[in-house]
N, C-alpha and C positions, 0 to 999 in steps of 0.2 A: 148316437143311437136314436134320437129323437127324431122326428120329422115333424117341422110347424107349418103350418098353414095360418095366414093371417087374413083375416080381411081385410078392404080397402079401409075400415074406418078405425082400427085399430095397429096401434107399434108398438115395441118393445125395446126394454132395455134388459141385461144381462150383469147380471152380477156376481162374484168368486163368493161362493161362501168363505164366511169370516173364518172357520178351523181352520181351512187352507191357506187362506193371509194373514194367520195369527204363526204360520210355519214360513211366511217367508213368500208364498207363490201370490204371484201378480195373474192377473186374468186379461186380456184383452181380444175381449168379441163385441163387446160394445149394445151395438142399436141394430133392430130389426125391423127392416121397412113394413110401412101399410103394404098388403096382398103379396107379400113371400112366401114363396113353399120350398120346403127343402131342409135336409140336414144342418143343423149348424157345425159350423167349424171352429173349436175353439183355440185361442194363442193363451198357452202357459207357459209361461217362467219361472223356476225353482229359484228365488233371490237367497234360501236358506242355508243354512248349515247342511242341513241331511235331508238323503234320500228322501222323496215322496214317490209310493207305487200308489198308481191311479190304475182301478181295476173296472173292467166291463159293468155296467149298473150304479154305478158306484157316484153320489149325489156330488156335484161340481159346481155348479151355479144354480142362480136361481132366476128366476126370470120375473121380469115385471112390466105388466099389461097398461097400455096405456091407451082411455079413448084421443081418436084424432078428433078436432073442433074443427066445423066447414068442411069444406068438399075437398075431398083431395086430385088434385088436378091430374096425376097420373099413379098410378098403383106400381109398387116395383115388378119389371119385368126384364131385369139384368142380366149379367153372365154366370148368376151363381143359382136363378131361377129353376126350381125343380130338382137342385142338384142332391144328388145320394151318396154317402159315404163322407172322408174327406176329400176335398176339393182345395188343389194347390191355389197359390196365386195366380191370377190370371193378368199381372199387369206387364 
């Protein structure tokens, strides 16, 4: 649902809120380049006993800003650039 735009001078990192890995679910979305725009796409795994329903709005990770130090020699302008929605693998 999100759409982030990052500046060159700023990345991120993503993190599963703890309710959810206190149920068993693993998160891996990781790190979000200096100057990304676009939807994130995230990878959940139910490691749990039971069911989890993940509903439209509904709080999943949390995100954490981090300034970049020096110049950053190229800003991300990748395959995933701008992209909306989910976004399969592209490898």
């Amino acid at each position: 649902m999100e759409f982030v735009s990052l500046p060159d001078d700023l990345c991120a990192t993503l993190w599963g809120r703890s309710s959810f890995g206190r149920k068993g679910v693993t998160l891996g979305a990781g790190y979000i380049d200096p100057g990304f725009r676009g939807n994130l796409t995230l990878c959940m795994v139910n490691n749990g006993p039971e069911d989890i329903t993940v509903t439209k709005g509904m709080r999943v990770v949390q995100m954490l800003i981090h300034a970049v130090e020096g110049k950053v020699e190229s800003a991300y302008n990748g395959q995933y650039q701008d992209s909306h929605g989910v976004v399969q693998s592209k490898l």
